[in-house]
ZATOR-222417 format. One record per atom (N, C-alpha, C): residue number from 1; residue in one letter; atom name; x, y, z. Coordinates in steps of 0.05 Angstrom, whole numbers, padded with zeros to 5 digits, always signed. Each point is the difference from the previous one (the first is absolute). Example, Ala and Ser with C-alpha at 12.3 -4.5 7.8 and 13.67 -1.06 7.14 Angstrom:
2
+-----+------+------+--------+--------+--------+
| pos | code | site |   east |  north |     up |
+-----+------+------+--------+--------+--------+
|   1 |    A |    N | +00264 | -00114 | +00156 |
|   1 |    A |   CA | -00018 | +00024 | +00000 |
|   1 |    A |    C | +00018 | +00024 | +00000 |
|   2 |    S |    N | -00007 | +00021 | -00014 |
|   2 |    S |   CA | +00016 | +00024 | +00001 |
|   2 |    S |    C | -00015 | +00022 | +00014 |
+-----+------+------+--------+--------+--------+
// end
This chain:
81
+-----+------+------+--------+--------+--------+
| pos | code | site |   east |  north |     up |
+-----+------+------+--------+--------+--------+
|   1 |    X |    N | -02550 | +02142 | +00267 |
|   1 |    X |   CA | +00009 | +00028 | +00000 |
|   1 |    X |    C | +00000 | +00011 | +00028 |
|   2 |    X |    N | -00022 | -00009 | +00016 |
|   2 |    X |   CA | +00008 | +00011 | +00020 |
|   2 |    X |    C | +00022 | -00007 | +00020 |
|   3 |    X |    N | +00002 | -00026 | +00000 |
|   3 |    X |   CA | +00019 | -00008 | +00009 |
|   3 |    X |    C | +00034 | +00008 | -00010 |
|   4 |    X |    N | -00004 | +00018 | -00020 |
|   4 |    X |   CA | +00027 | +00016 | -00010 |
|   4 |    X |    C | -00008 | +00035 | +00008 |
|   5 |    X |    N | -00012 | +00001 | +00011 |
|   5 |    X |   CA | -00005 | +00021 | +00010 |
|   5 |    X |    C | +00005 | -00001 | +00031 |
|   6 |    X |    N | -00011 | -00016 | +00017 |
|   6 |    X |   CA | +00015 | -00006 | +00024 |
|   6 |    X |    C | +00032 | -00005 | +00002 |
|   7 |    X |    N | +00011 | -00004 | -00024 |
|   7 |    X |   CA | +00021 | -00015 | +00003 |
|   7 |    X |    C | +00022 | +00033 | +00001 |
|   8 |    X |    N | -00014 | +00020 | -00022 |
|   8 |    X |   CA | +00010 | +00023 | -00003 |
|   8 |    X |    C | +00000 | +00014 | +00021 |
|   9 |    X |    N | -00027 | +00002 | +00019 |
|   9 |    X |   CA | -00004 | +00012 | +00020 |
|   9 |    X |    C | +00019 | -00004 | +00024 |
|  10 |    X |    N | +00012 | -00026 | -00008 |
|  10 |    X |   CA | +00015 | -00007 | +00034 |
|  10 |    X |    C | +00023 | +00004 | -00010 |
|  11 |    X |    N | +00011 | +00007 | -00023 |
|  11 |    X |   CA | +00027 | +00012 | -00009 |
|  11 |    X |    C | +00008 | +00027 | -00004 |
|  12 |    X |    N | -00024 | +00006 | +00000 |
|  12 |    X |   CA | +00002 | +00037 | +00000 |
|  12 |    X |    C | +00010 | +00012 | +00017 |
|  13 |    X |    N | +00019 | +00015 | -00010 |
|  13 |    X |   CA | +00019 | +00008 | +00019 |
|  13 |    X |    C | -00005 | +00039 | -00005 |
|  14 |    X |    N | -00011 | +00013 | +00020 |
|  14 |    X |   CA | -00003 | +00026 | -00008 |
|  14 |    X |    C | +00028 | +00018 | -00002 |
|  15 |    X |    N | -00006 | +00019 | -00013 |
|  15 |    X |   CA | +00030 | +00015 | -00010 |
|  15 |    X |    C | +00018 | -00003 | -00014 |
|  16 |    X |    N | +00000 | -00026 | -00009 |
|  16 |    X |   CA | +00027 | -00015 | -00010 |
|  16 |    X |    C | +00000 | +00023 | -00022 |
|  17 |    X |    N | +00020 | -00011 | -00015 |
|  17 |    X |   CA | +00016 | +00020 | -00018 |
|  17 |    X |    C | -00014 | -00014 | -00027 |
|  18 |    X |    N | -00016 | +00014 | -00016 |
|  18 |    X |   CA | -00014 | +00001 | -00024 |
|  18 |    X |    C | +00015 | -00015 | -00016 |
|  19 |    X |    N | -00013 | -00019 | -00026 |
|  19 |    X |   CA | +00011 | -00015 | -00015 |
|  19 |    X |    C | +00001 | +00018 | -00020 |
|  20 |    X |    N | +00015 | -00004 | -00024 |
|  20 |    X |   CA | +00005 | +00009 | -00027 |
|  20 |    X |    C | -00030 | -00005 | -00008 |
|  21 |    X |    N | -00007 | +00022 | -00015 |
|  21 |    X |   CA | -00032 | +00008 | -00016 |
|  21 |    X |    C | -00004 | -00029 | -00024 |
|  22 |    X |    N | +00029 | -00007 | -00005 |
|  22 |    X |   CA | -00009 | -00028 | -00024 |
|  22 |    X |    C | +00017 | -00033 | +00014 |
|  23 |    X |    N | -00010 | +00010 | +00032 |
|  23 |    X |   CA | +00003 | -00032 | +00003 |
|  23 |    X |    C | -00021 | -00018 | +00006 |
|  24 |    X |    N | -00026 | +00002 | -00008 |
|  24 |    X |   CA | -00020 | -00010 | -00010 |
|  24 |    X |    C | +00010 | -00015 | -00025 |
|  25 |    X |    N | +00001 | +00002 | -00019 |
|  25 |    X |   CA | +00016 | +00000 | -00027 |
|  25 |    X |    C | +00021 | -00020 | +00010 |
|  26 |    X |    N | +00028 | +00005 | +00014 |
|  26 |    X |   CA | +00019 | -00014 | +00003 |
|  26 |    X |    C | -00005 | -00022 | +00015 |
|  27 |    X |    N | -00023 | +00003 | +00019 |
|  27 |    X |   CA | -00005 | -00029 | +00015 |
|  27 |    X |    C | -00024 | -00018 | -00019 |
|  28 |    X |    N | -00014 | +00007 | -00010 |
|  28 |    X |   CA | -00017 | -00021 | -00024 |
|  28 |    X |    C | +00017 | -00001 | -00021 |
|  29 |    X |    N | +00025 | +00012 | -00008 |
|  29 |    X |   CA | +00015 | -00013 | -00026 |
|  29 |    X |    C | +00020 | -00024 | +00018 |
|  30 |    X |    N | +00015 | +00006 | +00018 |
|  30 |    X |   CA | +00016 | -00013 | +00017 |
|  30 |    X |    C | -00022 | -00036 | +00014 |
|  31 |    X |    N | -00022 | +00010 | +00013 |
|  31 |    X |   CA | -00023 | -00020 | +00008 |
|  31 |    X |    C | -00011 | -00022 | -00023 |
|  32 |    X |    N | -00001 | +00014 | -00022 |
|  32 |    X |   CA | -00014 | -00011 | -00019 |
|  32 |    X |    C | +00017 | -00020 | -00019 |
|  33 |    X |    N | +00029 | +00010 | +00001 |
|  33 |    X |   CA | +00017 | -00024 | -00010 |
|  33 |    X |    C | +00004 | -00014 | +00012 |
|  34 |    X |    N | -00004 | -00005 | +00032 |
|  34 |    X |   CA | +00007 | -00020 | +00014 |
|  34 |    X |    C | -00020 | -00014 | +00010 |
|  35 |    X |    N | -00038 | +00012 | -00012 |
|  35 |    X |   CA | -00017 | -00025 | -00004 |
|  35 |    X |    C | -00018 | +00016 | +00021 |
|  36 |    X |    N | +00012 | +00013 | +00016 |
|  36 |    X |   CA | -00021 | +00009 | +00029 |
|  36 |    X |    C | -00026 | +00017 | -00010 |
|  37 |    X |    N | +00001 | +00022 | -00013 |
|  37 |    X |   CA | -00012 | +00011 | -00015 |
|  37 |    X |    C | -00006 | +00000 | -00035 |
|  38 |    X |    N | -00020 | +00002 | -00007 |
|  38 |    X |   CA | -00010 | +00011 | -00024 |
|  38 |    X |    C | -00016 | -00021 | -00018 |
|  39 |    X |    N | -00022 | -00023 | +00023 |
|  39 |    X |   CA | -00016 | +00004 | -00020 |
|  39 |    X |    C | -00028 | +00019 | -00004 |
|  40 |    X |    N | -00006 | -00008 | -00018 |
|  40 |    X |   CA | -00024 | +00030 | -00004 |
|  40 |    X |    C | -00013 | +00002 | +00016 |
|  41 |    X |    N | -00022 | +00031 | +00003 |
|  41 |    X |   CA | -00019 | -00013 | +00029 |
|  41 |    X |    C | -00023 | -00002 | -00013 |
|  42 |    X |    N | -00003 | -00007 | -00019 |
|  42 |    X |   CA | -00034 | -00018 | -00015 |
|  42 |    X |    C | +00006 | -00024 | +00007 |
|  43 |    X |    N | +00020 | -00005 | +00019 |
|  43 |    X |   CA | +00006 | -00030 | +00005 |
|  43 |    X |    C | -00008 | -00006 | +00030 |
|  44 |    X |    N | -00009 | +00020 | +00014 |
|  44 |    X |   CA | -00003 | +00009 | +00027 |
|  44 |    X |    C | -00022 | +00004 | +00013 |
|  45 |    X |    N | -00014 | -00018 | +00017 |
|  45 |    X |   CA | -00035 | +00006 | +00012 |
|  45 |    X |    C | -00007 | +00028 | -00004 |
|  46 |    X |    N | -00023 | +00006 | +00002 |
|  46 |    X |   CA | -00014 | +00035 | -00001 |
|  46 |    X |    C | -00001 | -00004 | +00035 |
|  47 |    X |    N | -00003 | +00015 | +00009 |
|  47 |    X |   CA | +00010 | +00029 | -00003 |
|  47 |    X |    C | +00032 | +00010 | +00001 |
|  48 |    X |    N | +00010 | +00007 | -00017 |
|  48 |    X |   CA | +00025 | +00000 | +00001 |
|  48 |    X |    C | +00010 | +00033 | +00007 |
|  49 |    X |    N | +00022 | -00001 | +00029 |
|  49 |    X |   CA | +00010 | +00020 | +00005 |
|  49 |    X |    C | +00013 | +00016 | -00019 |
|  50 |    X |    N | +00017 | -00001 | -00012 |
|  50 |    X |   CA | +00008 | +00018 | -00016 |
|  50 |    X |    C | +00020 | -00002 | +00012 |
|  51 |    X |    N | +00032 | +00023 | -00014 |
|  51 |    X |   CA | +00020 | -00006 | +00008 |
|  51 |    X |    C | -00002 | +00037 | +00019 |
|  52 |    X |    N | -00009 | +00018 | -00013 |
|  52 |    X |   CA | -00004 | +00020 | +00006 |
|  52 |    X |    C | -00009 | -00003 | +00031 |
|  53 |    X |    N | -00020 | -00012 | -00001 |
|  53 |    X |   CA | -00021 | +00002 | +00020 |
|  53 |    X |    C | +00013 | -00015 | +00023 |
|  54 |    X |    N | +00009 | -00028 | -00005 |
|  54 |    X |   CA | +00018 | -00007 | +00031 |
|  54 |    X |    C | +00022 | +00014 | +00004 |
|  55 |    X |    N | +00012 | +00021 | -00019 |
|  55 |    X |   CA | +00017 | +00014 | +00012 |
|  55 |    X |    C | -00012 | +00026 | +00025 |
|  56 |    X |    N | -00022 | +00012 | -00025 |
|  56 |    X |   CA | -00007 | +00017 | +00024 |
|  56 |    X |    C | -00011 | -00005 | +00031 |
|  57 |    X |    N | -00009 | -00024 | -00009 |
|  57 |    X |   CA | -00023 | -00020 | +00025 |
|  57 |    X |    C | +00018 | +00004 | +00026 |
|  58 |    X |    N | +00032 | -00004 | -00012 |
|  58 |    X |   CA | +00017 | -00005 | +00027 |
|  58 |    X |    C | +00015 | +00022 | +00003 |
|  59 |    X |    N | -00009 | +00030 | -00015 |
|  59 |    X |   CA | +00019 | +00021 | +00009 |
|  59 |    X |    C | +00027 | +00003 | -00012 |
|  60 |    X |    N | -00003 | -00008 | -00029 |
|  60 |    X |   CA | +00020 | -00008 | -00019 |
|  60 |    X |    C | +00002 | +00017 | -00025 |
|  61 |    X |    N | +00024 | +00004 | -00009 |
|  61 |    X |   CA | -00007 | +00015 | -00025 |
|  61 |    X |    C | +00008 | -00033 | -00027 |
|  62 |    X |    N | -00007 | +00004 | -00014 |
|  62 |    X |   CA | +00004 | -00032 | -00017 |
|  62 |    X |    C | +00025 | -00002 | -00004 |
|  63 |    X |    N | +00019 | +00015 | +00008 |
|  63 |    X |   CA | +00026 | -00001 | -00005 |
|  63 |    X |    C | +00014 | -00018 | +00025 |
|  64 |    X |    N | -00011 | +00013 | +00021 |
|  64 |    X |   CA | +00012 | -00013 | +00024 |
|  64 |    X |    C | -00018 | -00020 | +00000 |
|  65 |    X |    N | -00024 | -00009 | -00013 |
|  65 |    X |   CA | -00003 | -00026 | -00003 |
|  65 |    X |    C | +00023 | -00025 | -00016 |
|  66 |    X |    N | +00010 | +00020 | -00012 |
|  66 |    X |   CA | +00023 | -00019 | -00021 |
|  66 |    X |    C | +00021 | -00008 | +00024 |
|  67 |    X |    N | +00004 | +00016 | +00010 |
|  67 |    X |   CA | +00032 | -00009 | +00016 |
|  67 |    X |    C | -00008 | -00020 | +00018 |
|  68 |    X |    N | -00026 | +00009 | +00004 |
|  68 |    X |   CA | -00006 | -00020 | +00026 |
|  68 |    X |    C | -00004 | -00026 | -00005 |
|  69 |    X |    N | -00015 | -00011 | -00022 |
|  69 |    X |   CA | -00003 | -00016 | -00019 |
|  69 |    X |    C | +00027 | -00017 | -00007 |
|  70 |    X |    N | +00026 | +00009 | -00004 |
|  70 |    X |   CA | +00025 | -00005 | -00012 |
|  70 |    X |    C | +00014 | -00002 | +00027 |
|  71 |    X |    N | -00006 | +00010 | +00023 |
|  71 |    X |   CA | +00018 | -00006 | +00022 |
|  71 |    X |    C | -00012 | -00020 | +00014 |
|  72 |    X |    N | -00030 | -00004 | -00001 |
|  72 |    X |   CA | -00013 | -00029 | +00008 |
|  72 |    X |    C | +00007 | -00023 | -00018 |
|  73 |    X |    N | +00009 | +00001 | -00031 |
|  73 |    X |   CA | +00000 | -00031 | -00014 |
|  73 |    X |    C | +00032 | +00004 | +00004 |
|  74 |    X |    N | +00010 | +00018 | +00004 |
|  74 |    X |   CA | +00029 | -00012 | -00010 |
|  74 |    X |    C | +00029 | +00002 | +00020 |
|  75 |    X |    N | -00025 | +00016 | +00027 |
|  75 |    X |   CA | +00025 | -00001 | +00022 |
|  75 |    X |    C | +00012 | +00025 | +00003 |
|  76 |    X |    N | -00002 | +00016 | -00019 |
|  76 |    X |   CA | +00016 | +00022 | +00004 |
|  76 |    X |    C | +00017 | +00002 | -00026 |
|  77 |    X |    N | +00007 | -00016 | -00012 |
|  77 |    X |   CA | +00019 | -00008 | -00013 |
|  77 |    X |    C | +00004 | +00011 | -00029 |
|  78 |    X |    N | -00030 | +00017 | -00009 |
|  78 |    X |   CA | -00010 | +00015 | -00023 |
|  78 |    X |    C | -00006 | +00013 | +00016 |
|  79 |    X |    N | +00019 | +00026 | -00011 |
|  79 |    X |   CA | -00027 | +00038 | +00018 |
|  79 |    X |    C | +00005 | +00006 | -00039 |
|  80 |    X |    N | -00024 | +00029 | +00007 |
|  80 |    X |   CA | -00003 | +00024 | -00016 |
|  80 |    X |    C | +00001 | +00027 | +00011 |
|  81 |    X |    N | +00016 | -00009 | +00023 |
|  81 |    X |   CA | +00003 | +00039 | +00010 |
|  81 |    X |    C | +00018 | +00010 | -00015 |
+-----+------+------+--------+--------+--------+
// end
């Protein structure tokens, strides 16, 4: 986890233009059919970040964690703005 937290940190781009409030949602439905995301996190060492929590960790609302998430697996190629 932390090492996906560094990874957020060096992509953070201040100002950018806000993602849609449900692309959280659009990038784990989109991620999860193509295998990247969704298995459970009882599947996952303790202590486990949370999805909340690495968003805020890096100055994120969990939404712009989605886009960011969807523009790192797929290129750009899936948005939710």
């Amino acid at each position: 986890m932390i090492a996906a937290a560094a990874v957020l940190a060096a992509f953070a781009v201040p100002n950018a233009t806000a993602a849609s409030e449900n692309c959280f949602g659009v990038a784990a439905s989109y991620l999860g059919t193509q295998g990247v995301m969704g298995a459970h996190s009882s599947s996952q060492t303790e202590p486990r970040a949370g999805i909340g929590n690495v968003a805020a960790s890096n100055n994120l609302t969990v939404w712009d964690l989605g886009a960011f998430l969807l523009s790192l697996f797929t290129g750009g190629s899936v948005t939710c703005q």
